[in-house]
C-alpha positions in Angstrom: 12.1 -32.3 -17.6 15.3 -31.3 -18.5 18.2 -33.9 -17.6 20.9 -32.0 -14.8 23.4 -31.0 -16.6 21.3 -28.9 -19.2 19.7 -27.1 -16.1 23.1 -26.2 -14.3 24.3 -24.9 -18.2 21.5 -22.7 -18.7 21.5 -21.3 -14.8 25.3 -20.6 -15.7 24.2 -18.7 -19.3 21.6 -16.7 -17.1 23.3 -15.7 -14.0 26.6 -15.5 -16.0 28.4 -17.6 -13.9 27.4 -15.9 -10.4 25.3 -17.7 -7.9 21.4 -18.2 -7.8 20.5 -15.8 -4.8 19.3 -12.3 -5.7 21.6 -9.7 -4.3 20.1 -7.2 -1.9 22.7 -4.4 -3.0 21.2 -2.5 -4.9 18.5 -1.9 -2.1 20.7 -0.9 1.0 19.9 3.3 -0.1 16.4 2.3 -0.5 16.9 0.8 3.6 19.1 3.4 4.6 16.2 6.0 3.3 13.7 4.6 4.9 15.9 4.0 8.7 16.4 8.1 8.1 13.2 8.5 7.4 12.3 6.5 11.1 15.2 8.4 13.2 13.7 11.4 12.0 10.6 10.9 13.2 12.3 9.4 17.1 14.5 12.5 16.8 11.5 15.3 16.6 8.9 13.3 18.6 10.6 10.7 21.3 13.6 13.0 22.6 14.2 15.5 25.1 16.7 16.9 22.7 17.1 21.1 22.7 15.5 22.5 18.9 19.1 23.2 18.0 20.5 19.6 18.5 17.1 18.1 16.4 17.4 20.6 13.8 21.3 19.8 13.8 20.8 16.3 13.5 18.3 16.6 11.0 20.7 18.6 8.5 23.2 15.8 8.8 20.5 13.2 8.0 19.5 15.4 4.9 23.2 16.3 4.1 23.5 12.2 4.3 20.8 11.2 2.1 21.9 13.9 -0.9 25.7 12.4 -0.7 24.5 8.8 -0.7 21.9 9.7 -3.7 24.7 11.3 -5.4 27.1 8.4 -5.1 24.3 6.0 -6.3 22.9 7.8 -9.3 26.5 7.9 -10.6 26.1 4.0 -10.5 23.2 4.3 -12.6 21.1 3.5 -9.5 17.4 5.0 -9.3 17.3 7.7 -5.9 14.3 8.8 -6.4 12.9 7.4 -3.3 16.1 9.0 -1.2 15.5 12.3 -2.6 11.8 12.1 -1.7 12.9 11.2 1.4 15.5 13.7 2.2 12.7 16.1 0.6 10.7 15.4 3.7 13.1 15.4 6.6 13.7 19.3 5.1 9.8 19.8 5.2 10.0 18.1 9.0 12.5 20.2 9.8 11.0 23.2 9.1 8.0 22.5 10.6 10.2 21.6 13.6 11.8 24.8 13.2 9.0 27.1 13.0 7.4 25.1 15.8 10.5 25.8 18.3 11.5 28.9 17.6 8.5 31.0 16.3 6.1 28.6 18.8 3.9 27.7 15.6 2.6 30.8 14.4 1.2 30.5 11.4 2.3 33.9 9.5 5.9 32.5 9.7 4.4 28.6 8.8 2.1 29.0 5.8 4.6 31.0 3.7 7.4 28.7 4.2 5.4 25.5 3.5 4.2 27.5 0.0 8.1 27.7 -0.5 8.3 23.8 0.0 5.9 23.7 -2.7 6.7 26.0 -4.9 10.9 24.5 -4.8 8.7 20.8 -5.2 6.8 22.0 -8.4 9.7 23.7 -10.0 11.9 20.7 -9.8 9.4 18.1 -10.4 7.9 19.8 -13.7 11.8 21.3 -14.3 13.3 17.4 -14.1 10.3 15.9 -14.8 10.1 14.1 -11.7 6.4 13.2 -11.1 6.2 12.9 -7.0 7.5 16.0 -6.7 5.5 17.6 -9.4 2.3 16.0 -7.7 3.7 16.7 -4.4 4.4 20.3 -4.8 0.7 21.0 -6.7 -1.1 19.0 -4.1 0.5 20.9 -0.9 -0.3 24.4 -2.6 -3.9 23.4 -3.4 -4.2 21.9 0.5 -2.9 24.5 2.0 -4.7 27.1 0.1 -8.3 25.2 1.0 -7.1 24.8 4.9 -6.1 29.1 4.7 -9.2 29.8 3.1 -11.3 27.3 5.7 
C-alpha cells in the first residue's frame, strides 16, 4: 500500500539500519545446552568408556555449561535453560557414579538424590528460580512415594 521508498525508510527506523534477517546469536548457548545435554546421554549409555573417563567427561561438560552461562548472563542473556541443563548432567552423573562404583545400591542413591533436591529447592525458592523450586519439591515428594512404595 505503501509506495517503496516509505517501506525501505521505516525497515531502516525498525532494524536501525541492520539487515532484515533475525540473528540466531543469541541462541547458540541455548544449542550448545542442548548438544551437552545429547553427548551426555551417548557418553553414559552408547560407550565402552571406564566410570572414571564418563564421570571425567561429564565434569568438563558441567564445568563448560557454568563458564558459558556465566559469560552470557553478563551480556544480559537469559541461562536459565543452561543451568537447568548443567543441573541435570550433575544429577546424571551421580546417578552414573553411584551406579559404577557402589553397583546401585540404594542406601548410597536415595540420600544423594534427596541432596539434589534439597541444593534444587534452596536455590530455586533462594533466587527465585521456578524450575528449580518445582524441580527440587517434585523430586523429594517422588522419591519419598517410590521409598515408601
Amino acid at each position: 500500500m505503501l509506495p517503496e521508498h516509505y517501506c525501505d525508510y521505516l525497515l531502516n527506523l525498525y532494524t536501525k539500519g541492520g539487515s532484515e534477517s533475525v540473528s540466531s546469536r543469541g541462541y547458540t548457548h541455548l544449542a550448545a545446552a542442548a548438544l551437552t545435554l545429547g553427548l551426555t546421554v551417548f557418553v553414559i549409555y552408547f560407550t565402552e568408556m571406564s566410570p572414571l573417563l564418563q564421570t571425567a567427561i561429564l565434569a568438563v561438560f558441567v564445568v563448560f555449561l557454568v563458564v558459558m552461562a556465566i559469560h552470557y548472563s553478563k551480556k544480559g542473556i537469559s541461562t536459565l535453560f543452561v543451568y537447568v541443563v548443567a543441573a541435570l548432567i550433575l544429577l546424571f552423573m551421580t546417578v552414573h557414579i553411584v551406579d559404577a562404583f557402589f553397583e546401585g545400591k540404594r542406601g548410597v542413591l536415595m540420600p544423594l538424590l534427596y541432596l539434589h533436591c534439597f541444593v534444587w529447592s534452596v536455590t530455586g525458592f533462594g533466587r527465585k528460580i521456578l524450575p528449580f523450586s518445582i524441580g527440587g519439591t517434585l523430586g523429594a515428594i517422588l522419591l519419598t512415594i517410590y521409598i515408601v512404595i
